[in-house]
N, C-alpha and C positions, 0 to 999 in steps of 0.2 A: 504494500500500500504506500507506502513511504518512498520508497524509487520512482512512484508516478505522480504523486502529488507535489514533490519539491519542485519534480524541473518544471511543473507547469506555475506555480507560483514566481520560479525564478524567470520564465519565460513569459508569463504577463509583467511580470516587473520592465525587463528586457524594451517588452510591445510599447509600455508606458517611456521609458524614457527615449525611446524610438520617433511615436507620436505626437507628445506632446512640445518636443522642439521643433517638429514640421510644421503644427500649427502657429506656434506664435516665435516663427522662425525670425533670427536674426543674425546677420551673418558677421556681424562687428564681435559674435559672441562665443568664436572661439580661437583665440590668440594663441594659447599651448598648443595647435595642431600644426605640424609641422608641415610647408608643402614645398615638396621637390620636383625634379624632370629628370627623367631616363628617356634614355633611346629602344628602344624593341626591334627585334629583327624580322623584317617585314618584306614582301614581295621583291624581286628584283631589286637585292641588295640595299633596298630604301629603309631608313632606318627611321620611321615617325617618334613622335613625341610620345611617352604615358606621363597626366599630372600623378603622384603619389599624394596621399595622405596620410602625416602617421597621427596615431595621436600621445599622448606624455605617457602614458601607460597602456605598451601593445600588449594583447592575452591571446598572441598566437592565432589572431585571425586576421582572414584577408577578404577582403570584399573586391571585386571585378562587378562596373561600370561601362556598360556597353553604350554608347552612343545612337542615337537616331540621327536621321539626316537634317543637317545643320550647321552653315556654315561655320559658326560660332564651338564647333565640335565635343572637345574637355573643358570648355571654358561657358559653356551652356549656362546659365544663372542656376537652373533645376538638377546641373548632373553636380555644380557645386554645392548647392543645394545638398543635396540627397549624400553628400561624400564628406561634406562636414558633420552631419548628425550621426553616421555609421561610424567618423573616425572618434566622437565624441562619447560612441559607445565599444570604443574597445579594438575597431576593425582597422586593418592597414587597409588604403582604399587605391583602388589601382584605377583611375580612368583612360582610358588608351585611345589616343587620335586612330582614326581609321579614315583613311585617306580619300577614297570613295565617298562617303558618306558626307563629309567635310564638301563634296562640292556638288551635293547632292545625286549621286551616282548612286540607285539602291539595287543593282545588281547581283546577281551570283555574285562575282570577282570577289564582294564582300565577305561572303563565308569562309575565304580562303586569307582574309586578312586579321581574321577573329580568331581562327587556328594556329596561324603565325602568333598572335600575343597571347593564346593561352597555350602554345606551346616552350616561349620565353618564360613565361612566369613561372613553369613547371621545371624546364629545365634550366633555365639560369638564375632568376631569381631563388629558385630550390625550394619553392611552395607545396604543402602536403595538398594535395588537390578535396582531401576532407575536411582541410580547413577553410577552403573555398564557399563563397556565397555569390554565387553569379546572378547579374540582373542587364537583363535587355530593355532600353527605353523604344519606346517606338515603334521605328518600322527596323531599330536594332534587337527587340524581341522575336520577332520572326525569323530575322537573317542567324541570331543566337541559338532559335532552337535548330532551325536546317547543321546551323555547325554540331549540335548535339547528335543528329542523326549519324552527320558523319564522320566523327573521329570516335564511335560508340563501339567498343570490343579494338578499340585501336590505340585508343590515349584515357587513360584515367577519367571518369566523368568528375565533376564538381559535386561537393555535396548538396547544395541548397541550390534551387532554380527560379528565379524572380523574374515577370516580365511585368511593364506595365506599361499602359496602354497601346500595346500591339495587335497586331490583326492576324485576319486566319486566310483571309481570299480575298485574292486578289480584284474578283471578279464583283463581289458585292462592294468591297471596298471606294471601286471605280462608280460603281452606279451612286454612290450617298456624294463622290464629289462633285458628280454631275448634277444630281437633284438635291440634295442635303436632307433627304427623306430614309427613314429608317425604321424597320417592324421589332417589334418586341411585344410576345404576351399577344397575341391579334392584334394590337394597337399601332398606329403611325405617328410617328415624332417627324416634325423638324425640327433641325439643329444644322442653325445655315456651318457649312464645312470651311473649315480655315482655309486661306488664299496657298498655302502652302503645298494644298492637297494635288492641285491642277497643274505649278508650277513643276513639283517634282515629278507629273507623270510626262510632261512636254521635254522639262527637260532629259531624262531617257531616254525617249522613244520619237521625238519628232523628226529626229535624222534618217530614222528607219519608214517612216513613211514615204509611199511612192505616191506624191502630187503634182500638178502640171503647172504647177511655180515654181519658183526654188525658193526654197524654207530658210539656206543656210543663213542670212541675214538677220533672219526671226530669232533663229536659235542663239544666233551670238547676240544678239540683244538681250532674251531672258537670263544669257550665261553673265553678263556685266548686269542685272538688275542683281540677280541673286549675289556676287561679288558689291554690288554699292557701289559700283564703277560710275566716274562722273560722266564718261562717253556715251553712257545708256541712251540718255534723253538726245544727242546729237544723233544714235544710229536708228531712233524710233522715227526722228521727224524725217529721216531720207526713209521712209519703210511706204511701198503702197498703201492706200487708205484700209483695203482687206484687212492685210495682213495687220497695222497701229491697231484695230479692231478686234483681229484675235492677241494680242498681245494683251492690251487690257482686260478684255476677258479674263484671260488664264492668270495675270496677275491679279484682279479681283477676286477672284476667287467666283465668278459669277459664268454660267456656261452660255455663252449665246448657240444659238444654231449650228453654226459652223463649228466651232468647239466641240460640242454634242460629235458632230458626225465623225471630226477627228479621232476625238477620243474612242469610240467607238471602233473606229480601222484598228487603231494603236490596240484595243484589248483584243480583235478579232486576230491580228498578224502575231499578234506575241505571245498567244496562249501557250505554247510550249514552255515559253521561260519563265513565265508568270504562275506555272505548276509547282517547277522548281523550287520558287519563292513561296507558294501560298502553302500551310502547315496542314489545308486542309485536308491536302493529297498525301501527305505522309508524315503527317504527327502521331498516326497509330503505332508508327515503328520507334516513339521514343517512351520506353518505359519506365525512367525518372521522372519521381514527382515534380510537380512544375506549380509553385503558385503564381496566380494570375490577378494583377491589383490593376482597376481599372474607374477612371471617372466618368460619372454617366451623362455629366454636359463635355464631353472633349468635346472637342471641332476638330481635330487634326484625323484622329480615327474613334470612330464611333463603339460604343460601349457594348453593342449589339456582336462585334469581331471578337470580342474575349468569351464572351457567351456562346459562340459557336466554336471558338477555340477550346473552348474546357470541356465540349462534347466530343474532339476530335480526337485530344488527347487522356489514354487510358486515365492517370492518375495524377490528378490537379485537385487544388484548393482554391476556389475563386472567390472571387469579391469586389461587386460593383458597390461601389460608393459617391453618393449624394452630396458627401463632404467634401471628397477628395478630386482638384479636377485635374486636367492635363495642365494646367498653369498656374492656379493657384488654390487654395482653398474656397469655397465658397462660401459666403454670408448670409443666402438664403434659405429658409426654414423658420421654423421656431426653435422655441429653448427644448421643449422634449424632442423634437424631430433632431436635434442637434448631437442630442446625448446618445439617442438609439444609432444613428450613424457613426458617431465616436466609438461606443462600445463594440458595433462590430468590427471596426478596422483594428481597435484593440485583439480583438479575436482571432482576427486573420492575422495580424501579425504576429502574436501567441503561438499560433501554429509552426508559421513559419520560423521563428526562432527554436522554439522548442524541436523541431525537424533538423533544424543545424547544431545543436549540443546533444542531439540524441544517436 
């Protein structure tokens, strides 16, 4: 009785000093955490950046921070965010630039650059991989679990599995950035979809479409928007009237017609790769626990994608939260609706610590 009761009292302890710095986060608030740069040995001799975090008293754990696509990469507000409060409780926190991702490239290539840095960590750094807590943000949750499938009976897996807010398919994922429409329960939601959604599917895939213009002009335009390039605005106003039209578009995040029907070629042409990528075609083959933390107003990716991801995969912990969003906490509710959604991310996170000390 006594072996199951402690760790789960030490593991809501854990949940609580976990949560309650998320909430009334602030980031001036931890000065003892030590944060350095290493290099990782990565594709074609490229050696990116990892930020470290240690904190004043390490207890032999390590936490791995996977990035979503973002030019802003380890340096994300939310991935410092989330690397301060794990180093505040205990964990070395490894965040790893990933190169791809960084210029919004959410491709295969990725999976192969997430195995290059948890195979540094393992072998050079000399990490027990059961002291590991892996967590994929994003659309670096999906690309995190594909690399699970594949270095699985190959390289040590991690003990702990975090994703949050990532998605399962490709294919519905496309249809919510085109409409901002989503089913759950019989019910339809809107939840207009962040600008973010459209830019990184153009930027992708709009090279590989075959249209009776040339695109290339386009693309380099949204390639200097997404950098905050000052030339952007000089290459939009040399751009035909069409194309400054789909351009806006897809930076609004808003799909006119023509959009629609792009985007549409682009999922029909790319279905093979986009198998690849979506967990829905072969998350059955990953038999590690995976819990799955998700906010139910994202706009980047819809809360509805963790929901069909925790059916895909055998054995998950999931937990949609009201509280918790893809950016910030939310303010809306009342005081009891407040508590009830606290308690459960208490819970969910209960679990998942108690899973990594057990």
């Amino acid at each position: 009785m006594e072996s199951i009761f402690l760790p789960n009292i030490k593991s809501y302890y854990q949940s609580l000093k976990f949560v309650y710095p998320l909430i009334r986060y602030n980031a001036e608030a931890y000065p003892s955490i030590g944060i350095s740069t290493k290099f990782y040995s990565g594709l074609n001799d490229k050696n990116p950046p990892v930020k470290i975090m240690t904190p004043p008293k390490h207890r032999d754990r390590v936490a791995i921070l996977f990035p979503g696509a973002s030019p802003t990469a380890e340096d994300h507000p939310k991935m410092i965010m989330l690397g301060q409060v794990l180093a505040q409780n205990g964990f070395k926190v490894y965040i790893p630039r990933i190169p791809p991702l960084k210029k919004l490239d959410i491709t295969i290539i990725n999976v192969q650059w997430f195995t290059c840095f948890y195979q540094w960590i393992i072998n050079t750094e000399k990490v027990n991989p059961q002291k590991i807590l892996m967590a994929g943000m994003s659309y670096g949750g999906g690309l995190m679990l594909r690399m699970l499938k594949e270095i699985n009976n190959k390289v040590p897996l991690p003990k702990s599995v975090l994703t949050f807010g990532t998605y399962s398919d490709s294919h519905s994922l496309f249809h919510y950035f085109l409409t901002g429409s989503i089913s759950a329960n019989g019910k339809q939601f809107q939840i207009p979809p962040h600008e973010w959604g459209l830019v990184v599917i153009f930027q992708n895939y709009l090279n590989n479409l075959q249209t009776n213009w040339d695109s290339s002009e386009l693309q380099k335009a949204i390639q200097l928007k997404i950098q905050d390039d000052v030339n952007c605005d000089i290459l939009i106003n040399k751009l035909p009237d069409f194309q400054k039209e789909i351009f806006h578009s897809i930076m609004s995040g808003t799909s006119t017609p023509e959009v629609k029907k792009l985007a549409q070629t682009i999922l029909k042409n790319e279905q093979e790769s986009f198998k690849h990528l979506s967990p829905k075609y072969w998350a059955k083959d990953i038999s590690e626990k995976v819990f799955i933390m998700h906010g139910a107003h994202d706009s980047m990716v819809p809360f509805t994608e963790s929901i069909q991801l925790a059916d895909y995969l055998p054995n998950t912990e999931l937990c949609i939260s009201y509280l918790y969003e893809h950016n910030e906490f939310s303010s809306n509710g009342g005081f009891f609706f407040k508590i009830k959604e606290l308690i459960k991310l208490l819970q969910f996170y209960a679990k998942l610590f108690f899973h990594y000390e057990n």
